[in-house]
MARGUPA-784189 format. One record per atom (N, C-alpha, C, O): x, y, z; residue in three letters. Coordinates in steps of 0.02 Angstrom, whole numbers, plus 50000, padded with zeros to 5 digits. Layout:
MARGUPA-784189
XYZala
...
END
This chain:
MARGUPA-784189
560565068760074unk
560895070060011unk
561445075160024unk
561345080660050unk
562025072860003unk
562485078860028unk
562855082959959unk
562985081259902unk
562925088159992unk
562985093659941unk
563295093459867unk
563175097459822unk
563835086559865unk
564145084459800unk
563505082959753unk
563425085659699unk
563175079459774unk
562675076259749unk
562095082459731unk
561805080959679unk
561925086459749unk
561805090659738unk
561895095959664unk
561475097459622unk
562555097659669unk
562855100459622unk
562995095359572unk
563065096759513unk
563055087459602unk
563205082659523unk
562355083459481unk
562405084959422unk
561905082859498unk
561145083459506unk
560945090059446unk
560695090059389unk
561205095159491unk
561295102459439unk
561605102359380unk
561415105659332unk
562385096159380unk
562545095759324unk
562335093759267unk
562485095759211unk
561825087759291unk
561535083959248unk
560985089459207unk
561005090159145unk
560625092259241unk
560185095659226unk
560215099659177unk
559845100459128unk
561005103959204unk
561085108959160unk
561375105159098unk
561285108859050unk
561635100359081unk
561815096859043unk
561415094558988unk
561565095258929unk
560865091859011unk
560275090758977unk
560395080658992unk
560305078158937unk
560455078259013unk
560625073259024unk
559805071659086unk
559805070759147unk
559455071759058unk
558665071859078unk
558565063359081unk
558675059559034unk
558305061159156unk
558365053959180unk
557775054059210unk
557465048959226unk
557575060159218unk
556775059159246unk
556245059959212unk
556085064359173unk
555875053459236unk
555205051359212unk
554725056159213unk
554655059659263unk
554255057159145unk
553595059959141unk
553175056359207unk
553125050259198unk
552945058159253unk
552385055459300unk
552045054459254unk
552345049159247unk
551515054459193unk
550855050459165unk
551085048459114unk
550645046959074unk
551695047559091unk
551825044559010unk
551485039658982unk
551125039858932unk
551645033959028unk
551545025259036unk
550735025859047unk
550455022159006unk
550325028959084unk
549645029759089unk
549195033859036unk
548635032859013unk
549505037159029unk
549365041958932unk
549395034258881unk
548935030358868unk
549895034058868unk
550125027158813unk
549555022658822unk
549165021358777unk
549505019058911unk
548995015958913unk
548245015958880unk
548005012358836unk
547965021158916unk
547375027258925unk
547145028058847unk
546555027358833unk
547655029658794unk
547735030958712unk
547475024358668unk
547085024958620unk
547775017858691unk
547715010658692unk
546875010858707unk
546465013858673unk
546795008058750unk
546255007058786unk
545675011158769unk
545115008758776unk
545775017358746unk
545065022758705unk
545045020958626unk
544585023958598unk
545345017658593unk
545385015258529unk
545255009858522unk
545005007958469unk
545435003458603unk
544884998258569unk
544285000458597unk
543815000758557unk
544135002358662unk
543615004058677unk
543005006358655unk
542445006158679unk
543305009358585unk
542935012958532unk
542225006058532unk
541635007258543unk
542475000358518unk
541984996258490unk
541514993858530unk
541044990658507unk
541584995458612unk
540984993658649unk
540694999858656unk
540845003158706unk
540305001958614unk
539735007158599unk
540015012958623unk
539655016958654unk
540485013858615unk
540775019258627unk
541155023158691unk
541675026458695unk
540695021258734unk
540955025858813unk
541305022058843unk
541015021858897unk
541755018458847unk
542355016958882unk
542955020258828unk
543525021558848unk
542755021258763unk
543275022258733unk
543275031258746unk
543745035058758unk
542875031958742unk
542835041458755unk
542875042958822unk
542885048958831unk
542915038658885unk
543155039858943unk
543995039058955unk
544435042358983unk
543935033058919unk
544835033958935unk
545175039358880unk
545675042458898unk
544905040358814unk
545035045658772unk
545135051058814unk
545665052958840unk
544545053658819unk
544675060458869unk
545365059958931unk
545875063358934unk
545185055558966unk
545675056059006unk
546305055458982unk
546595060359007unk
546685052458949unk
547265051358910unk
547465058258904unk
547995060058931unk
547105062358870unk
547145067758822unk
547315075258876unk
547695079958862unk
546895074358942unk
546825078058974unk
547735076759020unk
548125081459016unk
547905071959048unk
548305069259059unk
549105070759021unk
549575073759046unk
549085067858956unk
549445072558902unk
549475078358906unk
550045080458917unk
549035082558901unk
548985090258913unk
549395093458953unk
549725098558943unk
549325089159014unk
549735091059076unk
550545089759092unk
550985092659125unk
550505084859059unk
551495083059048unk
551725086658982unk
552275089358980unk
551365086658934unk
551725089558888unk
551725095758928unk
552305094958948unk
551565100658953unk
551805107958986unk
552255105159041unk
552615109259069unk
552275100059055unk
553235100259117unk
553585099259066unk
554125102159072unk
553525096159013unk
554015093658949unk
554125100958938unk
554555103558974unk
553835104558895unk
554045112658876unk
554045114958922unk
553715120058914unk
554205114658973unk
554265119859039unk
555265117959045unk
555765121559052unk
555165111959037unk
556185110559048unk
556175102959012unk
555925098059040unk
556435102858954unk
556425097558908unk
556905094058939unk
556805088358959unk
557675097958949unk
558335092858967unk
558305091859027unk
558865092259052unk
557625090059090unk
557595085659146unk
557355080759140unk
557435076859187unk
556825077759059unk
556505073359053unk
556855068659005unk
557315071558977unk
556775062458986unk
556955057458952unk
556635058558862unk
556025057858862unk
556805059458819unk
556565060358764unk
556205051658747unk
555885053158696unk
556135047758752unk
555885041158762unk
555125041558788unk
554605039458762unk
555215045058847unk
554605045858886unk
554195049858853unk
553595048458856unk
554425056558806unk
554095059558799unk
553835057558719unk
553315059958696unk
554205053658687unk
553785050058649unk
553335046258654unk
552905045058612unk
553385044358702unk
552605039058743unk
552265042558741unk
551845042458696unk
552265047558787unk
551885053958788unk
551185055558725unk
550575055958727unk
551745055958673unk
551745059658622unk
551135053858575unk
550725056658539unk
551135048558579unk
550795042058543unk
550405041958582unk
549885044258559unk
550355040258643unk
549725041458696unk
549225044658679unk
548685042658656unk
549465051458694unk
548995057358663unk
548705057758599unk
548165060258582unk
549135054858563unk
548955055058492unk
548185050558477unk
547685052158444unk
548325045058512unk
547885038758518unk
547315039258547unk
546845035458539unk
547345046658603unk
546855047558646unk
546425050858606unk
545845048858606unk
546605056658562unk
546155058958514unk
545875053958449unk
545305053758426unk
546285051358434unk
545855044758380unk
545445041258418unk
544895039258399unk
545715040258475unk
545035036058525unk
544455040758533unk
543855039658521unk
544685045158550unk
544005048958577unk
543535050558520unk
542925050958532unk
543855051658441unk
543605053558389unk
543195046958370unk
542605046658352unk
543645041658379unk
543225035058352unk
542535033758402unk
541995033358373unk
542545033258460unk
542165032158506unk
541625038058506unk
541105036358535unk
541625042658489unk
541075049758486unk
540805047558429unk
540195047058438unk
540955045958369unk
540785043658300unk
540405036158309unk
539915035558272unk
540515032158339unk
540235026958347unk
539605028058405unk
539155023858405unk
539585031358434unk
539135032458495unk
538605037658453unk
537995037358464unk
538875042158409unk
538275047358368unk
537785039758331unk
537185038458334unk
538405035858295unk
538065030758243unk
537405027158280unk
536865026458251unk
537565024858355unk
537225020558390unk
536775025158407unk
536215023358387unk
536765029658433unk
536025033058455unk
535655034658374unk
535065032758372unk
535845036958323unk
535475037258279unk
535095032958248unk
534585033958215unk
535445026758266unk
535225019758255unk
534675016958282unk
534275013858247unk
534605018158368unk
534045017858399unk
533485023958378unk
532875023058374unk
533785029258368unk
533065033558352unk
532825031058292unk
532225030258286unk
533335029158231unk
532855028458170unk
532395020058186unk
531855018758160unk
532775014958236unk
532195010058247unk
531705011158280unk
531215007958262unk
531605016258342unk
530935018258364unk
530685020458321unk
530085019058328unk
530755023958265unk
530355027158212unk
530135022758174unk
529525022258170unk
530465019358144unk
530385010958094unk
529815007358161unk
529225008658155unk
529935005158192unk
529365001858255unk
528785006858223unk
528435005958172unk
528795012858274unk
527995017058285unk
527795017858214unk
527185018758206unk
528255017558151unk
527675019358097unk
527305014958065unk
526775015458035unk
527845007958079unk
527555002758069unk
526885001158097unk
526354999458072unk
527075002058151unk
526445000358203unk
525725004458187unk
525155002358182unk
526025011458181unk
525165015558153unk
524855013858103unk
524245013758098unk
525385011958049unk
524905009457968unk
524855002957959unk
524735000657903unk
524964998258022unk
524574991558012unk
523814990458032unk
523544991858086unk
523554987657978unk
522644988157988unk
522744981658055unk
522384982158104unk
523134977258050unk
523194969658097unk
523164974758174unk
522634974758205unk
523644978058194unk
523854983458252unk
522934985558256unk
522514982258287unk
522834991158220unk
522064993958207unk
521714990258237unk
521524992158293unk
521524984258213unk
520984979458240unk
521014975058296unk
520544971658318unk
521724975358323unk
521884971558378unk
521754977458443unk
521504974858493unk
521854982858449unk
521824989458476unk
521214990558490unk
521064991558549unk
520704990758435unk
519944989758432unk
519494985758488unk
519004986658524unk
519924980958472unk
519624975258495unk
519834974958591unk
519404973258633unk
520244976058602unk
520504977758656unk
520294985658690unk
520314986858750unk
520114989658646unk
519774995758675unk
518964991958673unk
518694995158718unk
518564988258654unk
517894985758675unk
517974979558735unk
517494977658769unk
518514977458740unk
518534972858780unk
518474977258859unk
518014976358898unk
519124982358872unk
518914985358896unk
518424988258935unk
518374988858996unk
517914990758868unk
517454995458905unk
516904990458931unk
516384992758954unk
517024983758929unk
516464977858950unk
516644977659006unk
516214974459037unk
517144979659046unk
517154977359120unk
517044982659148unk
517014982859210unk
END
């Protein structure tokens, strides 16, 4: 690279004429996507890519406020929806994953209480505790 290029480079910069790409924009955007449908397979794919999105975001938005006029304002709207998406994902997918485990505890509970106050259970149990003690 020779030295014109250099100083044309500086110009741009100082200019604000920002051509360079966020490194995770396009993978944020993705990542944001992908944790919001994810939401609906019980949750943890959508709160894995949530998190990551978010964490990811985190990290470009601080090169973004570190020097705005080296980056593309385009990109950093990707950015910006990504992230956004990553927290609705992660919010939807934590909310659906509380719903589903509560769901299974209140059916083990619905099962076992069922099961103790049936006299049918009682007498089959009975009958299987004397069978038992015959061998």
């Amino acid at each position: 690279m020779s030295e014109q290029d250099i100083i044309d480079l500086d110009d741009q910069i100082m200019k604000g004429n920002g051509n360079k790409k966020l490194p995770n924009a396009t993978a944020v955007l993705v990542l944001g996507i992908i944790s919001i449908v994810g939401a609906i397979c019980y949750g943890i794919p959508g709160l894995i890519c949530g998190i990551i999105a978010i964490m990811l975001g985190k990290k470009d938005k601080a090169m973004y406020a570190a020097n705005p006029k080296l980056y593309s304002e385009s990109d950093y709207k990707n950015l910006n929806a990504g992230w956004i998406m990553g927290i609705i994902g992660t919010s939807l997918s934590a909310l659906i994953l509380v719903i589903f485990i509560l769901y299974f505890i209140f059916a083990i509970w619905l099962f076992s209480t069922a099961v103790d106050n049936s006299p049918l259970f009682d007498e089959a149990f009975r009958e299987a505790l004397e069978n038992a003690d015959n061998y």
